[in-house]
BAFI-3210 file (N, C-alpha, C; in Angstrom, 3 decimals, decimal comma, padded with zeros to 6 digits):
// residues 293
n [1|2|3|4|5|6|7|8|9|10|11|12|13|14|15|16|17|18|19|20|21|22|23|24|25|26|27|28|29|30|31|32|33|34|35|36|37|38|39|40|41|42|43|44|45|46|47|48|49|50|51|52|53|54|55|56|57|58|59|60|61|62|63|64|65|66|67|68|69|70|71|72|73|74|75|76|77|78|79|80|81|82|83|84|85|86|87|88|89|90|91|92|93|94|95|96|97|98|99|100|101|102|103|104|105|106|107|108|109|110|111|112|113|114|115|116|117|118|119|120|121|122|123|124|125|126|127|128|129|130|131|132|133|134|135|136|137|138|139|140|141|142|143|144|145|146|147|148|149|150|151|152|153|154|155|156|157|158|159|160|161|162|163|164|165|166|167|168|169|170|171|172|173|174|175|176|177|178|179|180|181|182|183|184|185|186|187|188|189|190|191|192|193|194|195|196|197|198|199|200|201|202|203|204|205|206|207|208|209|210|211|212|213|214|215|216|217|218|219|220|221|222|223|224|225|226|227|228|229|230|231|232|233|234|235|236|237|238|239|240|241|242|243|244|245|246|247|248|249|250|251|252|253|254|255|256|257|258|259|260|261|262|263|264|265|266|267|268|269|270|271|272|273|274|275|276|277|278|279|280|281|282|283|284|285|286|287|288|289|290|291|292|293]
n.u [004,829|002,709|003,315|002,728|002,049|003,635|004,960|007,292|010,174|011,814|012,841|011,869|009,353|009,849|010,231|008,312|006,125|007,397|006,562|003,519|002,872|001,504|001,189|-001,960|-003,468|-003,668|-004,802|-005,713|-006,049|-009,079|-008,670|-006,307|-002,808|000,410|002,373|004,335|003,473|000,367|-001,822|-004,210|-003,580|-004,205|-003,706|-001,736|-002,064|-004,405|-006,201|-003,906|-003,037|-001,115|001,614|004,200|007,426|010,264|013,134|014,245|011,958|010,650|009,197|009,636|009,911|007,875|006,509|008,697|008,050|005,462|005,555|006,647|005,393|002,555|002,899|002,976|000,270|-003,097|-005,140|-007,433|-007,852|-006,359|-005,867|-003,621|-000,371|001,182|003,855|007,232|009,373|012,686|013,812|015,894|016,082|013,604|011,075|008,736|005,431|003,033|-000,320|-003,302|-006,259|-008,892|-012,610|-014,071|-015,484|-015,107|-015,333|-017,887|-017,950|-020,070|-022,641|-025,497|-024,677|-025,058|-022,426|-021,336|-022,116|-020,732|-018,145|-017,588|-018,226|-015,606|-013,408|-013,671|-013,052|-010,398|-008,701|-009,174|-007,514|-005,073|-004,316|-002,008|000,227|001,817|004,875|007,233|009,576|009,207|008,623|006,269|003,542|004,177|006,673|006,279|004,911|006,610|008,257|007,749|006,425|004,544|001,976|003,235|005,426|003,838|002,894|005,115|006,273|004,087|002,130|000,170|-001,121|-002,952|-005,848|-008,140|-009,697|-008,181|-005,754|-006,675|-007,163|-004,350|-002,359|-003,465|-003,436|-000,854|-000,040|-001,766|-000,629|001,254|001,400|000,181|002,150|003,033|-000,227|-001,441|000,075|-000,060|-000,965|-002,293|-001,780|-002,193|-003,511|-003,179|-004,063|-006,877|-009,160|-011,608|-010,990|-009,339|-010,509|-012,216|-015,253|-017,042|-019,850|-020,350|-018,012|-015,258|-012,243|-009,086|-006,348|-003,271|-001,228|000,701|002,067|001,840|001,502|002,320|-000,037|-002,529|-005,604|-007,670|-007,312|-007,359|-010,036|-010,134|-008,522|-010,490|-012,524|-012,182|-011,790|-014,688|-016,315|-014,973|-016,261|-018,785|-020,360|-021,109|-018,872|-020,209|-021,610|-020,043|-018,831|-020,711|-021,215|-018,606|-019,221|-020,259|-018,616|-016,821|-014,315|-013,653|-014,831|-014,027|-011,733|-009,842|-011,440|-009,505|-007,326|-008,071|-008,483|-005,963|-004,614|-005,811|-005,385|-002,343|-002,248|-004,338|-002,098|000,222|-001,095|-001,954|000,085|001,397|-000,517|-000,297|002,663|003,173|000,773|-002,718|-004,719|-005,095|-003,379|-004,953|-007,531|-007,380|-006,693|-008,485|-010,847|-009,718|-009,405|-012,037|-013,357|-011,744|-012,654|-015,039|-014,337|-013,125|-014,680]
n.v [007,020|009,519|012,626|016,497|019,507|021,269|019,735|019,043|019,502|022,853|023,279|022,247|022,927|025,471|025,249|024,296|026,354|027,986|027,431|027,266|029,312|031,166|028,680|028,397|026,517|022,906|019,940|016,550|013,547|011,568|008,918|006,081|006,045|005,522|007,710|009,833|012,252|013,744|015,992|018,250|021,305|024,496|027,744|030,319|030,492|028,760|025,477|023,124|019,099|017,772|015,149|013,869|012,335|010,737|010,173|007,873|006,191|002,791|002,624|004,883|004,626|004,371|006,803|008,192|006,548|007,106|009,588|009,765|008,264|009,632|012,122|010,520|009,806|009,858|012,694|013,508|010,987|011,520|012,725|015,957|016,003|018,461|020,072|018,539|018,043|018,413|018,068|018,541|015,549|014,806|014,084|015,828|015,805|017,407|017,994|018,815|019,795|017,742|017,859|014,990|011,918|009,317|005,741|003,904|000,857|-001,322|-003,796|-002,511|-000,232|002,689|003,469|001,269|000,590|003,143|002,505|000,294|001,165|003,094|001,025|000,470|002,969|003,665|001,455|001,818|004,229|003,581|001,421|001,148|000,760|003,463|004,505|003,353|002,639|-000,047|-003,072|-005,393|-006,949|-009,926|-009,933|-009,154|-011,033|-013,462|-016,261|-016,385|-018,826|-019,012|-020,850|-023,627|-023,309|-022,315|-024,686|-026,532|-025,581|-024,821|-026,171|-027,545|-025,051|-024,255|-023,592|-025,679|-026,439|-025,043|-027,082|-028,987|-028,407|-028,522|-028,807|-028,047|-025,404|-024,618|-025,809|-023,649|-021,063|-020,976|-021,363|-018,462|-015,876|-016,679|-016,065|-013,273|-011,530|-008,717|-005,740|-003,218|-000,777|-001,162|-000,346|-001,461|-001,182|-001,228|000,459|001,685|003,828|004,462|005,562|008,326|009,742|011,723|013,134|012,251|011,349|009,516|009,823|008,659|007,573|007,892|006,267|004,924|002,114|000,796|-001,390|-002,790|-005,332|-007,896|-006,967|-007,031|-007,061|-005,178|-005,495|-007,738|-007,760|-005,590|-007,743|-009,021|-006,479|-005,989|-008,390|-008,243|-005,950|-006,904|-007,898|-011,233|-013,627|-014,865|-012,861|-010,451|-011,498|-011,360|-008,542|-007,919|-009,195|-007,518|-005,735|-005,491|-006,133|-008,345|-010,122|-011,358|-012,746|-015,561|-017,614|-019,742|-018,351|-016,184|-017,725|-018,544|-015,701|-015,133|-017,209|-016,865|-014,111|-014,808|-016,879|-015,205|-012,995|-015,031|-016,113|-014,330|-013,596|-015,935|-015,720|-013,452|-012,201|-010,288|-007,829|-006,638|-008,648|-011,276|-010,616|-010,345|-012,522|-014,142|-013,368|-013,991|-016,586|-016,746|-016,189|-018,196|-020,550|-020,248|-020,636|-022,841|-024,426]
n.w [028,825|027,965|026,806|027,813|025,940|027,136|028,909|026,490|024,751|025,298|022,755|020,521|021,158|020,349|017,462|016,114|016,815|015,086|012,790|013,005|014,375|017,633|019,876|021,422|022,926|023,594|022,606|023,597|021,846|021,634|021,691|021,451|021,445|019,834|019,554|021,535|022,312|021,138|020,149|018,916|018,213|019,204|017,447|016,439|013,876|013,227|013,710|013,903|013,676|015,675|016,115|018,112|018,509|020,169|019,994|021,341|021,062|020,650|018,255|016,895|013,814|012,668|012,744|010,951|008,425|008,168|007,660|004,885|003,447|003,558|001,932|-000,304|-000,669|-002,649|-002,937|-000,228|000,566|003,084|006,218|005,193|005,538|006,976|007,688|008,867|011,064|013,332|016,387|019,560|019,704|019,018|017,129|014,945|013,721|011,600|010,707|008,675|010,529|010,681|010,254|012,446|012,967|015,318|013,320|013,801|014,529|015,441|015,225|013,518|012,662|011,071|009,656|008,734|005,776|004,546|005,027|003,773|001,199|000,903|001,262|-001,275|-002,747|-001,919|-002,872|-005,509|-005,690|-005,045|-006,480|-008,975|-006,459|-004,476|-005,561|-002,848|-000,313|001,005|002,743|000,997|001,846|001,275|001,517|004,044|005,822|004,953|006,069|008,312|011,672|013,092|014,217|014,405|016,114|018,393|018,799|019,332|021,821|022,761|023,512|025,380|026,146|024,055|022,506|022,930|020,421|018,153|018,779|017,774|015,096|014,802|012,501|010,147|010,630|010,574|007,814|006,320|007,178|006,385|003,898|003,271|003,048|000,152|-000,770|-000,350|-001,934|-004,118|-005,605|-004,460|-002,216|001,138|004,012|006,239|009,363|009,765|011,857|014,289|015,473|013,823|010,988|010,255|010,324|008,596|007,917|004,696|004,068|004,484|006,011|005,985|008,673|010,476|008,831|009,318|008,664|006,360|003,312|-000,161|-001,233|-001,377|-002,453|-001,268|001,468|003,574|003,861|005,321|007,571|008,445|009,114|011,518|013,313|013,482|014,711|017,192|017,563|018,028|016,043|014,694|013,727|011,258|010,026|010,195|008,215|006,332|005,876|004,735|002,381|001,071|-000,234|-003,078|-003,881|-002,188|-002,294|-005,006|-003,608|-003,736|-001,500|-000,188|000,250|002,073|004,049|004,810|005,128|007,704|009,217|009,785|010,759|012,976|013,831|014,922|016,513|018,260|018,930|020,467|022,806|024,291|024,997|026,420|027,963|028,125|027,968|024,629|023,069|024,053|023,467|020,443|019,526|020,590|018,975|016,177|016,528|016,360|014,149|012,521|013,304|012,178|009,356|008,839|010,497]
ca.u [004,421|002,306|003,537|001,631|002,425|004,668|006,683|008,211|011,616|011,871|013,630|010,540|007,853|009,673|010,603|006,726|005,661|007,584|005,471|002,088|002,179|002,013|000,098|-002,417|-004,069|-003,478|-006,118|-005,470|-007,063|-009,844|-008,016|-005,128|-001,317|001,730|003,348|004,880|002,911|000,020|-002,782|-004,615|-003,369|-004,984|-002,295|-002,460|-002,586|-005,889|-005,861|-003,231|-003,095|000,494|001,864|005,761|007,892|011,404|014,093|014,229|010,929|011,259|008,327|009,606|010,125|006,863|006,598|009,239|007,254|004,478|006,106|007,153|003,882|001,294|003,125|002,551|-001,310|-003,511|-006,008|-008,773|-008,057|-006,162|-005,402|-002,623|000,703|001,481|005,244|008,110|010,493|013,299|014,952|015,799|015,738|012,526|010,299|007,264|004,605|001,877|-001,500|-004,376|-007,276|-010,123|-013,297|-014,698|-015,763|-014,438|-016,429|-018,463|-017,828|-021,183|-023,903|-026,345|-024,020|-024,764|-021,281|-020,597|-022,229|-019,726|-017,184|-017,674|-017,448|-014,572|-012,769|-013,585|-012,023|-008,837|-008,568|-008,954|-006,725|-004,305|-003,697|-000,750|000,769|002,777|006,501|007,641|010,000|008,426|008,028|005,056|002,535|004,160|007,849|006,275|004,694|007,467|009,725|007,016|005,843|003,435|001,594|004,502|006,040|002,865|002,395|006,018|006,792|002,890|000,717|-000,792|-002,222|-003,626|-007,347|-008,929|-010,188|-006,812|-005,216|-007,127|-006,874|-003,151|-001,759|-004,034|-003,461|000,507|000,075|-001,899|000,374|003,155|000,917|000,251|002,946|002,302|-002,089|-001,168|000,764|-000,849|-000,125|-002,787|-001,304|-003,299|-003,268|-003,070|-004,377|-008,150|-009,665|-012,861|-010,512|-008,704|-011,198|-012,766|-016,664|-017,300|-020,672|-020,577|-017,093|-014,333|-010,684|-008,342|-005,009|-001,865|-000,516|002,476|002,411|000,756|002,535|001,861|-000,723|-003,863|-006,591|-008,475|-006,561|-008,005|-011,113|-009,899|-008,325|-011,881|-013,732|-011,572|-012,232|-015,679|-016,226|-014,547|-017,796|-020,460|-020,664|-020,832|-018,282|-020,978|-022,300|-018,769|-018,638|-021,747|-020,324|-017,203|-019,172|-020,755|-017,300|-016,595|-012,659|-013,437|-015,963|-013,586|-010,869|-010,149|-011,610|-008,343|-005,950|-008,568|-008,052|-004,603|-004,294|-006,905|-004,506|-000,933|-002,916|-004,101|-001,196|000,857|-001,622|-002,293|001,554|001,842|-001,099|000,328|004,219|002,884|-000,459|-002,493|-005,865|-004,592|-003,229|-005,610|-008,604|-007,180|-006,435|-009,813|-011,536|-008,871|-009,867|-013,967|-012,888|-010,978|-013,777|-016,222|-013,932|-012,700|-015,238]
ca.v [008,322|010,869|014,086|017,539|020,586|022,370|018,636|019,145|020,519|024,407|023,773|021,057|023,424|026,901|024,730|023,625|027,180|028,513|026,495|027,328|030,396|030,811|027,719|028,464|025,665|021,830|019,160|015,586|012,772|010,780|007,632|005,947|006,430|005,529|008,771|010,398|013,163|013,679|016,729|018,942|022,170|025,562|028,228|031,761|030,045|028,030|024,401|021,845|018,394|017,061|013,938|013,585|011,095|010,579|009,239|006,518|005,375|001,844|003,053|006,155|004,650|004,171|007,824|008,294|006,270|008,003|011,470|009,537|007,700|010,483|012,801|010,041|009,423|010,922|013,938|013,449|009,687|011,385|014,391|015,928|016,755|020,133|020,045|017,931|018,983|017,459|018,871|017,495|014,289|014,526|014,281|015,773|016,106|018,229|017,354|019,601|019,341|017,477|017,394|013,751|011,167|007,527|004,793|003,082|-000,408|-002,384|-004,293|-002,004|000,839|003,438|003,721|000,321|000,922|003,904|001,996|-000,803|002,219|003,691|000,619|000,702|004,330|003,080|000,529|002,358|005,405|002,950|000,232|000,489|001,234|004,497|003,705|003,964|001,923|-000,878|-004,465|-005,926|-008,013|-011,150|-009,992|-008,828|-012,241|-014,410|-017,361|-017,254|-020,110|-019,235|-022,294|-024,825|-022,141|-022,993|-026,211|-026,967|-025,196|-024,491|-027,254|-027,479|-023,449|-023,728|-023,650|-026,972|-026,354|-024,891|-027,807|-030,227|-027,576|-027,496|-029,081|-027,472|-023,959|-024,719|-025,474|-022,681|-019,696|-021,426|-020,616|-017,619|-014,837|-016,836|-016,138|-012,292|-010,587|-007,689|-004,474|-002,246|-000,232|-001,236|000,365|-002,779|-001,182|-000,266|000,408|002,623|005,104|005,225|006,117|009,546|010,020|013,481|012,857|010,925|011,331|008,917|010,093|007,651|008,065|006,587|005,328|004,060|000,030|000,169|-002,265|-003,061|-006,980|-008,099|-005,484|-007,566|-007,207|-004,330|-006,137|-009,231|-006,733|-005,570|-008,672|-009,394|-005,467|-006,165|-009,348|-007,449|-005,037|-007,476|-009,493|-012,467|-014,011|-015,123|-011,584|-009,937|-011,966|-011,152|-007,062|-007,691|-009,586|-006,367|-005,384|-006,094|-006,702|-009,033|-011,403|-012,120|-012,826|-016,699|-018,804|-020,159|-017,492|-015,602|-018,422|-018,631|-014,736|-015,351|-018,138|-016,378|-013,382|-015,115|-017,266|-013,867|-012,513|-016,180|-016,283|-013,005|-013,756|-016,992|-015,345|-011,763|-011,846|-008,830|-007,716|-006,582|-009,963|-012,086|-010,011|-010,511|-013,922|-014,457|-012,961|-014,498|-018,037|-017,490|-016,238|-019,492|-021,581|-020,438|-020,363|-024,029|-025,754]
ca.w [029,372|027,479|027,482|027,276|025,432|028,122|028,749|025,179|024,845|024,743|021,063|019,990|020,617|019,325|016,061|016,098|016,624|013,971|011,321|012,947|015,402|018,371|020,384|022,673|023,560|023,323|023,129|023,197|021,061|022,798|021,087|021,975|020,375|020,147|019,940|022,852|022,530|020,163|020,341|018,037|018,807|018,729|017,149|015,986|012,215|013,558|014,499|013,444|014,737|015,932|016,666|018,133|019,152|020,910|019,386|021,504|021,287|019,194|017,313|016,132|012,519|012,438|012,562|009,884|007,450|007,631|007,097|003,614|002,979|003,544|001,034|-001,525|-001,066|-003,531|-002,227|-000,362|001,408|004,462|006,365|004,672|006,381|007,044|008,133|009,330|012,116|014,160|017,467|020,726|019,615|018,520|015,354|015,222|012,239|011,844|010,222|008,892|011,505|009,503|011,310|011,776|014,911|015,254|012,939|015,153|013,909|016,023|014,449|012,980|012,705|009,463|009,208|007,916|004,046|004,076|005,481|002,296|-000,338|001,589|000,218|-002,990|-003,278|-001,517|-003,647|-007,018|-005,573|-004,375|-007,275|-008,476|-005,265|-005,033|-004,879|-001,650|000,225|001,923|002,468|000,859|002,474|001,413|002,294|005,841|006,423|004,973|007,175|009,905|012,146|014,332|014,864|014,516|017,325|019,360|018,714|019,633|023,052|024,278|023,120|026,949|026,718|023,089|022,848|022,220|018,645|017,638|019,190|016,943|014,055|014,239|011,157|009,391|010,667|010,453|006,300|006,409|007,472|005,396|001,977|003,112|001,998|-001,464|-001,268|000,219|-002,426|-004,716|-006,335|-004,140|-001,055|001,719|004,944|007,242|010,944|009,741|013,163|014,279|015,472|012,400|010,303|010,631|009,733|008,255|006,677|003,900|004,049|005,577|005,872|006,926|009,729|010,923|007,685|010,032|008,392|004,679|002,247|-001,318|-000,775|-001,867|-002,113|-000,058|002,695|004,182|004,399|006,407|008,780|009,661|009,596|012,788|014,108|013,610|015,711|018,529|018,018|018,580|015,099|015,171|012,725|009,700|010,329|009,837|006,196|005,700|005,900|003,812|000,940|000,503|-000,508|-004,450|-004,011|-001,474|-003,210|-005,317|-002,995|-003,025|000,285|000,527|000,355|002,904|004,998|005,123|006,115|008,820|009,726|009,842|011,435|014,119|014,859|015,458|017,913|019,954|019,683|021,423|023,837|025,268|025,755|026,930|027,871|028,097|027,220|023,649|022,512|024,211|022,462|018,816|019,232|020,504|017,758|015,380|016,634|016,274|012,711|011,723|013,108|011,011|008,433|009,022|011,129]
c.u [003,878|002,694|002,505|002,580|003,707|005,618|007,339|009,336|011,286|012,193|012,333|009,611|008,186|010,093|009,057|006,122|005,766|007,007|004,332|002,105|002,566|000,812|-000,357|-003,508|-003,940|-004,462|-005,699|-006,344|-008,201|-009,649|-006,883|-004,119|-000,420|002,443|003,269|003,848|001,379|-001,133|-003,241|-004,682|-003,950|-003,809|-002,903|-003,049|-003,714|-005,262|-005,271|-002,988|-001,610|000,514|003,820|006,226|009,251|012,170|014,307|013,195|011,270|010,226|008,246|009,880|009,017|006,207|007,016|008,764|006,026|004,378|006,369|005,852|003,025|001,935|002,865|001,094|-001,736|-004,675|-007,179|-008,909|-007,228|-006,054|-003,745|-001,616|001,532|002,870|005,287|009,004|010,876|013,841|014,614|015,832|014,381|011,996|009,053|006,898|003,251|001,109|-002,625|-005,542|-008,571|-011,307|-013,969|-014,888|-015,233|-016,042|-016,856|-018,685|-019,598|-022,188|-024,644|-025,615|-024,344|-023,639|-020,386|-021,004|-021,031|-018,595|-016,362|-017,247|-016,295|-012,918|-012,059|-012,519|-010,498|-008,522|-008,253|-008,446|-005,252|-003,684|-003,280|-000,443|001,641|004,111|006,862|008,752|009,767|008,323|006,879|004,889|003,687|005,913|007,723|006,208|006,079|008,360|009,121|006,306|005,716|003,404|002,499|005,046|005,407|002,686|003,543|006,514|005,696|001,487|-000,323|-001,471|-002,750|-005,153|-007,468|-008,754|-008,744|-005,800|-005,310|-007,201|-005,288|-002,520|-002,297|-003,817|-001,432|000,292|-000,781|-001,476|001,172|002,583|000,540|000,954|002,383|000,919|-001,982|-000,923|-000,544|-000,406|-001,017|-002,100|-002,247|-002,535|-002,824|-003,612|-005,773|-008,448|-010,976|-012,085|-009,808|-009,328|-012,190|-014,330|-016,669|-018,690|-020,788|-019,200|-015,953|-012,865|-010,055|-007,224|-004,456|-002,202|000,892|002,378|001,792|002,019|001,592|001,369|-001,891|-004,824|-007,829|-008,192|-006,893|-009,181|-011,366|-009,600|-009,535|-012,287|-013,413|-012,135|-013,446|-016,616|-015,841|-015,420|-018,853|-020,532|-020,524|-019,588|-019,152|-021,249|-020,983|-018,749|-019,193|-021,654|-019,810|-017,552|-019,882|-019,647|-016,907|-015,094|-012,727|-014,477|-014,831|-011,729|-011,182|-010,321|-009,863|-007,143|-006,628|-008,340|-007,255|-004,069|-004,962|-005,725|-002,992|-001,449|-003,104|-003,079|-000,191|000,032|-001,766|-000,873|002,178|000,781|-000,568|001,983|003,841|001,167|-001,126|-004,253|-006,074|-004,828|-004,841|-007,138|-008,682|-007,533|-007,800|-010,471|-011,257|-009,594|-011,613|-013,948|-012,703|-012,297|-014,496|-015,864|-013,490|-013,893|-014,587]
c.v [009,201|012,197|015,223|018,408|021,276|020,665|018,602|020,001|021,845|024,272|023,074|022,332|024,837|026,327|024,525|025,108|028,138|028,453|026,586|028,654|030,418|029,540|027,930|028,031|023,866|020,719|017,665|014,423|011,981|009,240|007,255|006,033|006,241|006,544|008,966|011,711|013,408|014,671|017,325|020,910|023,453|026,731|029,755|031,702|029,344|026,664|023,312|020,293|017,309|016,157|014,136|012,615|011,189|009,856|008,165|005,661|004,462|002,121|003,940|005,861|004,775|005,734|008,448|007,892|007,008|009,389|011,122|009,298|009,130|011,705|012,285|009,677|010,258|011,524|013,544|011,888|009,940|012,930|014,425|016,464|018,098|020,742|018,914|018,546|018,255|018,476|018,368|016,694|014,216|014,620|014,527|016,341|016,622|017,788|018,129|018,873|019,300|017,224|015,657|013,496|009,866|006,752|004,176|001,919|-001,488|-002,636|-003,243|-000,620|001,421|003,622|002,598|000,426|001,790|003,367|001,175|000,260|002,528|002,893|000,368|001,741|004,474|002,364|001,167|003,429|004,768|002,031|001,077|001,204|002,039|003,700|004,620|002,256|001,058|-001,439|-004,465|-006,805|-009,185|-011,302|-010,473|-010,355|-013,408|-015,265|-017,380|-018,307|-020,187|-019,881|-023,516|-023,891|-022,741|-024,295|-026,805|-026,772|-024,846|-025,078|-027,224|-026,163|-023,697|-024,443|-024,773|-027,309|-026,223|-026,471|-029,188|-029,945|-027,658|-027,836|-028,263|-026,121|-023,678|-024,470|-024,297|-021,085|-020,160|-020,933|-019,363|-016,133|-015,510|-016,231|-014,396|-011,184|-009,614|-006,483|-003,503|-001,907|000,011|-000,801|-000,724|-002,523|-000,329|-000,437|001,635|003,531|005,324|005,066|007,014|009,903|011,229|013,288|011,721|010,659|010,531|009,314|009,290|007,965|007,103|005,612|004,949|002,848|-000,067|-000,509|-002,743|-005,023|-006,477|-006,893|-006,030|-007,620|-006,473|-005,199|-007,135|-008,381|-006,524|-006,214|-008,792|-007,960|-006,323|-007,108|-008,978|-006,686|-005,428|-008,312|-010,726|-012,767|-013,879|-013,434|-010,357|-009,971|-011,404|-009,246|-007,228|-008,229|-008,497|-005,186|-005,897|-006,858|-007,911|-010,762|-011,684|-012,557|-014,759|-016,982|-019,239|-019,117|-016,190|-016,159|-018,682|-017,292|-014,799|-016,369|-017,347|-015,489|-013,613|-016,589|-016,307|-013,762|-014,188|-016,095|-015,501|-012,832|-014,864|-016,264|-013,959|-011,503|-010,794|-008,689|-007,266|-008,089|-011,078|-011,915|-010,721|-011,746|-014,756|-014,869|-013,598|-015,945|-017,742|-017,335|-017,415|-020,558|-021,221|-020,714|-022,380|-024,841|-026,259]
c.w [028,257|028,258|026,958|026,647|026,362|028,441|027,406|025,519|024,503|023,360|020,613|019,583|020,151|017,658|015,401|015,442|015,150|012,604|011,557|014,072|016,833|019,206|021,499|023,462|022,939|023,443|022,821|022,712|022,726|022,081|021,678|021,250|020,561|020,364|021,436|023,314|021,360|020,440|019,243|018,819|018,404|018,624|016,540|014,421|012,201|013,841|013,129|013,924|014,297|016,431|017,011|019,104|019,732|020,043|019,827|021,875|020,612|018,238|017,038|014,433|012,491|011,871|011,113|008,708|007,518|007,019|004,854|002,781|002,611|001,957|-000,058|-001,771|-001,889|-002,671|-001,696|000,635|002,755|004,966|005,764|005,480|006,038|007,185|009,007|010,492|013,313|014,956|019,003|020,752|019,697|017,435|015,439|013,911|012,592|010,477|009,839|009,956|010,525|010,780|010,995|013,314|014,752|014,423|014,003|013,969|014,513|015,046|014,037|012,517|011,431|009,306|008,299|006,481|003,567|004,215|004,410|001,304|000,221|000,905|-000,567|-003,550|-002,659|-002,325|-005,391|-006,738|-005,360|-004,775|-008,499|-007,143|-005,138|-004,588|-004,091|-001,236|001,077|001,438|002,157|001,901|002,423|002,055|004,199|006,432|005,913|006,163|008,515|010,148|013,342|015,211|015,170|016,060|018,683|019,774|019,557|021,422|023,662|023,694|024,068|027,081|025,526|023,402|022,303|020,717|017,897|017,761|018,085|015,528|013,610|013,032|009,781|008,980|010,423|008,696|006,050|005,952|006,387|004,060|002,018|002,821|000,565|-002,364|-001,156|-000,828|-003,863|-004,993|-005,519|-002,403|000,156|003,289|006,641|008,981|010,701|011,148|013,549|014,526|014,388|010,730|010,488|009,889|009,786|007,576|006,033|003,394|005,155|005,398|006,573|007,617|010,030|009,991|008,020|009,325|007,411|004,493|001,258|-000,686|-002,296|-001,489|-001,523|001,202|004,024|005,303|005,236|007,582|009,522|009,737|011,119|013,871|014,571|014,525|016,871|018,800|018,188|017,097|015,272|013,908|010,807|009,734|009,804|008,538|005,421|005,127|004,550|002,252|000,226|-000,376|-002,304|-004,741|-002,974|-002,276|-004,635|-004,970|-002,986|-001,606|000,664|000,445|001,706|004,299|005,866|005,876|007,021|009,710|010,670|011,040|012,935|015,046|015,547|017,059|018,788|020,251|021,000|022,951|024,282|025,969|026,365|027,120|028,504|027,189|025,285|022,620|022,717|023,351|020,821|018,676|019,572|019,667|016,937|015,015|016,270|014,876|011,912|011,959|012,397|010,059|008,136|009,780|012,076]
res [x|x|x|x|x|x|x|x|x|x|x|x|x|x|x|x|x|x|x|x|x|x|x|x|x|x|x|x|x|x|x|x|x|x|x|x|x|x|x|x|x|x|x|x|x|x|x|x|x|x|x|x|x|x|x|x|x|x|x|x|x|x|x|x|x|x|x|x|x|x|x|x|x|x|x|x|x|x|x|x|x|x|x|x|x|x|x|x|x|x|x|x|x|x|x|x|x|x|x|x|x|x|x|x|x|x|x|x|x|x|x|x|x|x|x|x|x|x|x|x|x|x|x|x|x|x|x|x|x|x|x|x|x|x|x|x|x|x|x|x|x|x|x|x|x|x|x|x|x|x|x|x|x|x|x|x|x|x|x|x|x|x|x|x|x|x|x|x|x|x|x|x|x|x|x|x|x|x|x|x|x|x|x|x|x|x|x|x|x|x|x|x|x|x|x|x|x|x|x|x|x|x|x|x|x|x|x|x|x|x|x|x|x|x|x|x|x|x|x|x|x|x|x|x|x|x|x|x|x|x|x|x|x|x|x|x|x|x|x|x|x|x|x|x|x|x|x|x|x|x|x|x|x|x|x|x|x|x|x|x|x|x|x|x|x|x|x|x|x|x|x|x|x|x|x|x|x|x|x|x|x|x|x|x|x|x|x|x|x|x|x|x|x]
***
């Protein structure tokens, strides 16, 4: 359930107000969100943009890390957070209101050159990785098995190719925590909505799931967006080698997260399927073939 401004607890939104005014008008993203609630609100202090959650959402840590995270980025790679504040069993965080529009990820798009520097300046703002509390990359992925998973209890739904792929895509995943790990703090859910075009300016959002990896990592993330926007796979590569951290990313350790990656999402499209899953895992798979043959 999304809620609006007036479904918040009486204590939520005079705890809210107290930190920005009074609010007199609420606008909600034209994106989608986990929070419970999430708008850019218009206040007597001018416009702030809030996100809050429930205590018993299961993705209210998600929340919580970011309240930790965003305080440690350096200036300039996100909107910065404005206040914290708990009541009702709720947590809600406030956000300066940056103006921007969603990247438009599709083939010809001017947004992808900026997209490539964008990066770069993540990358060199971002290595070493601030200390924060969080699994790395290779923790996150560790002791999974996907494909063996698949292979074992739903051989009869996997796609063909995969099917005749699977040993392959099994050793795979297994080297991957090993190919993964890295000292740069990468954001792990790039997506067109979460990255904000201002110009020649990109600000990035929902730093809910960074972890210290490879600083290539980013970039695998979107090849997969990207394919979901009309690339073709080679066409995707062809993007990301425009990328300097990525060109020299070994083939096989690219492989292997491409691998792990999309045995997660097919895993989660065969037991729960769902336009979501089935999407990724799609994409995932036209990925690996090119990548494998």
């Amino acid at each position: 359930m999304a809620y609006s401004w007036y479904d918040l607890p009486h204590e939520l939104r005079s705890s809210i107000e107290g930190r920005t005014g009074k609010v007199t008008d609420s606008v909600p993203p034209t994106a989608g969100t986990v929070s419970d609630f999430a708008a850019t609100l218009q206040t007597d202090g001018g416009q702030v943009f809030c996100k809050a959650v429930h205590d018993n959402n299961p993705k209210a840590w998600m929340h919580r890390l970011e309240s930790v995270v965003n305080t440690a980025l350096p200036p300039g790679i996100a909107p910065r957070m404005l206040w914290r504040t708990e009541a009702a069993g709720w947590l809600a965080l406030g956000f300066e209101r940056v103006p921007g529009r969603h990247a438009d990820l599709a083939p010809g798009s001017t947004d992808l050159p900026l997209i490539a520097r964008t990066l770069e300046v993540l990358t060199e703002a971002l290595t070493p990785a601030p200390s924060l509390r969080v699994f790395n990359l290779a923790e996150r992925w560790s002791g999974q098995d996907f494909w063996h998973t698949l292979g074992d209890q739903y051989l009869d739904r996997l796609d063909p190719w995969a099917e005749q792929q699977l040993e392959v895509l099994i050793r795979a995943e297994r080297e991957a925590p090993g190919r993964i790990a890295g000292k740069t703090l990468v954001h792990t859910d790039l997506t067109g909505p979460n990255l904000l075009v201002d110009g020649d300016t990109i600000r990035v959002v929902d730093w809910a799931f960074p972890a210290p990896g490879a600083a290539w990592a980013d970039t695998a993330y979107l090849v997969v967006r990207l394919i979901a926007a009309g690339h073709t796979p080679e066409e995707a590569e062809q993007w990301a080698a425009s990328v300097p951290l990525w060109r020299e990313a070994p083939a096989r350790s690219v492989t292997a997260f491409g691998a792990i990656l999309t045995g997660l999402w097919t895993l989660r499209a065969t037991e729960n399927p769902g336009l979501q899953w089935d999407t990724l895992s799609r994409n995932g798979l036209a990925w690996l073939r090119h990548r494998l043959g």
